[in-house]
C-alpha positions in Angstrom: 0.9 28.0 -28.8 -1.2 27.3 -32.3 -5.3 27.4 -32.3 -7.4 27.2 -34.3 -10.4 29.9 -33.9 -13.6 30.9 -35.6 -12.2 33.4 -37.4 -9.8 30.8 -39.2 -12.9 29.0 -39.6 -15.1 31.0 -41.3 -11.8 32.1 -43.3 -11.4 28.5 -44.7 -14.8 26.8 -44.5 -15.1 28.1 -48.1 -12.2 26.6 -49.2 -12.2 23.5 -48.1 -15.5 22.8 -50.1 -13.7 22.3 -53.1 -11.9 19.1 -51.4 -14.3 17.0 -53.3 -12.3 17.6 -56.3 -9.6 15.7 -55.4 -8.2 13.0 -52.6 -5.4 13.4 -51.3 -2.7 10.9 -52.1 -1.1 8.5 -49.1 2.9 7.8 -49.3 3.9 4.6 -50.5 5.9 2.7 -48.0 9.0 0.9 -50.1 11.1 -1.3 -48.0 12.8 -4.7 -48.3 11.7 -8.3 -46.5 14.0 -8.5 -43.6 14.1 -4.7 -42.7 11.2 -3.4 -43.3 9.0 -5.8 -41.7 11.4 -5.3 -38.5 10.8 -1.5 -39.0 7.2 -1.9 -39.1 7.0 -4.0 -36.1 8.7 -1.5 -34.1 6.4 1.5 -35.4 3.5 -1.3 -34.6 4.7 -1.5 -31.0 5.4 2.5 -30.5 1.9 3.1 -32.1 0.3 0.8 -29.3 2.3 2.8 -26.9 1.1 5.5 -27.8 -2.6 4.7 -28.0 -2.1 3.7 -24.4 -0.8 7.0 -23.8 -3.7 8.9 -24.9 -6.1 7.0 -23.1 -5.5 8.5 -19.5 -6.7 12.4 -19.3 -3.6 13.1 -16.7 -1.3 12.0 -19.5 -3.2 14.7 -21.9 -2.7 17.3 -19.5 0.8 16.7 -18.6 1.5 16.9 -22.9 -0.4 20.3 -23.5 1.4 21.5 -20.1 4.8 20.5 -21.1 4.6 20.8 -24.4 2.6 23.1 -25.6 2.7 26.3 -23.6 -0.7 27.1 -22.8 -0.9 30.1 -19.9 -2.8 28.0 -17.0 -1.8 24.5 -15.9 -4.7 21.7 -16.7 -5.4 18.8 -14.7 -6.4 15.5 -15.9 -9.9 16.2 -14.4 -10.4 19.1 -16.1 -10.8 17.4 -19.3 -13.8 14.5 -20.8 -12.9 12.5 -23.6 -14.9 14.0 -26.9 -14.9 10.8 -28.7 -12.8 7.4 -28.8 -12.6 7.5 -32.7 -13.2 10.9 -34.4 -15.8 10.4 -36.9 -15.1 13.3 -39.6 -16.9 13.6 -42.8 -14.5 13.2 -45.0 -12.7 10.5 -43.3 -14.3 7.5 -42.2 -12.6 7.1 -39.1 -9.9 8.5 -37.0 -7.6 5.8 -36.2 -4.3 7.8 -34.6 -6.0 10.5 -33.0 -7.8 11.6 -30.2 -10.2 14.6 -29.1 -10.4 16.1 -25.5 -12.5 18.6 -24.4 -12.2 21.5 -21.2 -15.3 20.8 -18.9 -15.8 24.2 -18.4 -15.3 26.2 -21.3 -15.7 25.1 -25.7 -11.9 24.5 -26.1 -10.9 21.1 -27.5 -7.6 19.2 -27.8 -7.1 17.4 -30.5 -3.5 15.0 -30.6 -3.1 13.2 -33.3 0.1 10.7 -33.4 2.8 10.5 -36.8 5.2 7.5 -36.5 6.4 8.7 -39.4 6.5 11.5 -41.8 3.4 12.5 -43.7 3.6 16.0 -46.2 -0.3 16.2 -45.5 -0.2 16.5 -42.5 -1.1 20.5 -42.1 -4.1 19.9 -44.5 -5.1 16.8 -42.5 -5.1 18.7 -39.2 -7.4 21.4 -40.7 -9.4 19.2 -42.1 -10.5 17.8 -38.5 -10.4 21.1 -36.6 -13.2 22.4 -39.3 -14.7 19.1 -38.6 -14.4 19.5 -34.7 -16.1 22.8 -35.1 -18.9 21.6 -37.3 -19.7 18.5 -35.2 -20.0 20.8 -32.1 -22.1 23.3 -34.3 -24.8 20.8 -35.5 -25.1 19.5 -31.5 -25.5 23.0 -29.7 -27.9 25.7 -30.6 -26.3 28.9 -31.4 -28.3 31.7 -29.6 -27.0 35.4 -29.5 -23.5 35.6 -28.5 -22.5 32.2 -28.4 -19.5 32.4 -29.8 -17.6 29.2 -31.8 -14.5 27.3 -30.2 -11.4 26.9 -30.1 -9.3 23.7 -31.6 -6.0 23.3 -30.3 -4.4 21.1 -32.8 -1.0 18.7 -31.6 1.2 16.5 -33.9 3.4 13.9 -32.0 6.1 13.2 -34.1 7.8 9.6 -32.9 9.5 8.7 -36.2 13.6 8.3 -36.7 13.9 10.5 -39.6 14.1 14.2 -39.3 10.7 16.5 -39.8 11.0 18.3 -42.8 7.2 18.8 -42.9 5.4 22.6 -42.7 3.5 22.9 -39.5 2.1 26.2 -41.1 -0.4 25.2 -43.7 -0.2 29.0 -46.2 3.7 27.5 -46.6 2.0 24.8 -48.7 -0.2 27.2 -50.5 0.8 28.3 -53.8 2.6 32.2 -53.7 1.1 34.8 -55.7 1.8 37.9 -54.4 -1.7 39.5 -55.5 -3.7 36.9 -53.4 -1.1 36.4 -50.4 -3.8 37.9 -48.1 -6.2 35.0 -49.2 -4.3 31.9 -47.9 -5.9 29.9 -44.7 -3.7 31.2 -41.3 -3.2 28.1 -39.6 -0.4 26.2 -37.7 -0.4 23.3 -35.5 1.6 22.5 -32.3 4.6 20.2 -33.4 5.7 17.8 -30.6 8.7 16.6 -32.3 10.3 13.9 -30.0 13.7 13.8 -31.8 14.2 17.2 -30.3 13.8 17.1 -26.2 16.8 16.5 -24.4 17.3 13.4 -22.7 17.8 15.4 -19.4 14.5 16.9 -20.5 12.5 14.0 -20.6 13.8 11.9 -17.4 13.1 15.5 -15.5 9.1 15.4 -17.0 9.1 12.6 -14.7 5.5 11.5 -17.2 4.5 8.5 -18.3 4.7 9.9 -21.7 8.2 11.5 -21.2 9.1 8.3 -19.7 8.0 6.1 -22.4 9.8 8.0 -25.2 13.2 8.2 -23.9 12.8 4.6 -23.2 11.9 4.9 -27.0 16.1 5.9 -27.6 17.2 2.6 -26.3 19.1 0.9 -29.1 19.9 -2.4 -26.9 19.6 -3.8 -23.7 21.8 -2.4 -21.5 20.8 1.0 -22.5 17.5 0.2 -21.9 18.3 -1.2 -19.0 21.0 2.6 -17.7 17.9 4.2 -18.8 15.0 2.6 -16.7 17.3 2.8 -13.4 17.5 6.6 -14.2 13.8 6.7 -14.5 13.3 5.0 -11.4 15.8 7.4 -9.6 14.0 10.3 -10.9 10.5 9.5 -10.7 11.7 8.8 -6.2 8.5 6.3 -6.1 6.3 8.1 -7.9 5.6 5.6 -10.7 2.9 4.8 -12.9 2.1 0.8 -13.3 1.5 1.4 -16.9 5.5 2.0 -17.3 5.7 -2.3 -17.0 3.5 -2.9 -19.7 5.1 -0.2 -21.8 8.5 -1.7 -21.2 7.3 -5.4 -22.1 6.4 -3.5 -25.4 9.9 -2.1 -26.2 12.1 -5.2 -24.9 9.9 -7.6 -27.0 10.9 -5.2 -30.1 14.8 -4.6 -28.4 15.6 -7.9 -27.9 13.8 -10.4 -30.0 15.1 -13.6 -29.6 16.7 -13.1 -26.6 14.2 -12.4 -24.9 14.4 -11.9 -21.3 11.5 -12.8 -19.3 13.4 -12.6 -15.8 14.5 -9.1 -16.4 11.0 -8.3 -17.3 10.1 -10.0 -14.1 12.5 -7.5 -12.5 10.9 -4.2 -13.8 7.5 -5.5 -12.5 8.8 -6.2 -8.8 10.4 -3.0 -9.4 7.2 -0.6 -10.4 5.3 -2.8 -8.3 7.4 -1.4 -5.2 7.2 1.9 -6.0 9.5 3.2 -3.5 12.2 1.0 -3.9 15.2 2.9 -5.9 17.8 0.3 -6.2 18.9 0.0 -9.7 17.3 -3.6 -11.7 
């Protein structure tokens, strides 16, 4: 598991001072009429997924569980939403991420979401953990002892083409040997989605783990294989949000052909819970 700690902090704050010499430079996105637009719909719709995702606190906790290895299960209720948007100070608004917090103890989540593949990532992330730490700095008086917290950075990676993208930020430091000791320790959890199993995901039994290897289905009738093994799996145990989710992929899937009465039939389906049959 990767965090971010006030040691790394104070080992960085320095440095990132001097990013008001420069910007950083967003990837140009080249693609024809007919296929790119159809590509960007679909990232549109997975993006909305995903911001759906991030919304419920049980979801949260059944990621950093899963996914990111921490010693002690969380619960949903363990965690309070930090903010909706996080405001940094270098960047106006935070569009594709989210920040959680623990109740009890100064350790925050942040999950930010990549539908596709960004080099800056690693300086991005850092960027809003030092911000994380400043923001709860300026709000809570630091007496004797109080000691900063910790960031627990998370990239979900939901793109098509393979991650070729340093999680570990020095890797994208220049390498001089007489300064190696110098460069900024930090790393970031990668949740790459490419890379879980498909036995993996239907076993999660989450809405998140659900939703992305519904994500895989190239047509309709996979689609369709895959949703009755969800349902089989999940033995009634299924969130309502999976409809709405699969409204989202079939409207991408099938375009045209469109098929309201199957939808019809995944509603009934969630709506019954218990009910196993296949659609």
């Amino acid at each position: 598991m990767e965090i971010f700690s006030y040691n790394d902090y104070i080992k960085c704050i320095h440095t990132l001072r001097l990013n008001a010499v420069f910007e950083l430079a967003e990837e140009s996105t080249e693609y024809n009429l007919e296929t790119g637009k159809q590509k960007e719909n679909i990232n549109n719709a997975y993006d909305s997924i995903i911001k759906k995702i991030l919304k419920s606190k049980k979801e949260i906790a059944n990621i950093v569980n899963d996914f990111v290895g921490i010693k002690e299960k969380i619960k949903g209720e363990d965690l309070i939403k930090y903010t909706n948007n996080f405001i940094t100070r270098k960047y106006k608004s935070r569009q594709d991420g989210i920040v959680y917090k623990l109740k009890d103890k100064d350790v925050f989540f942040l999950i930010e979401h990549q539908p596709s593949i960004d080099k800056n990532v690693a300086y991005k992330m850092l960027n809003y953990c030092v911000d994380i730490i400043y923001n709860w700095n300026t709000s809570v008086k630091i007496k004797k002892g109080i000691k900063y917290p910790i960031v627990i950075p998370i990239v979900i990676y939901t793109g098509t083409d393979k991650w070729r993208v340093y999680t570990d930020f020095s890797k994208i430091q220049i390498s001089d040997y007489i300064f190696q000791n110098y460069k900024i320790d930090f790393k970031y959890n990668l949740i790459d989605i490419n890379k879980i199993s498909f036995n993996t995901l239907i076993q999660k039994n989450t809405l998140f783990s659900q939703s992305m290897v519904l994500k895989r289905s190239r047509n309709y009738e996979e689609f369709k294989n895959i949703l009755d093994k969800i349902l089989v799996e999940a033995k009634g145990d299924i969130d309502k949000e999976l409809y709405d989710i699969s409204a989202i992929l079939l409207e991408n899937l099938m375009k045209d052909n469109y098929n309201e009465e199957f939808l019809k039939e995944i509603y009934l389906k969630v709506e019954r819970g218990k009910d196993n049959t296949s659609v």
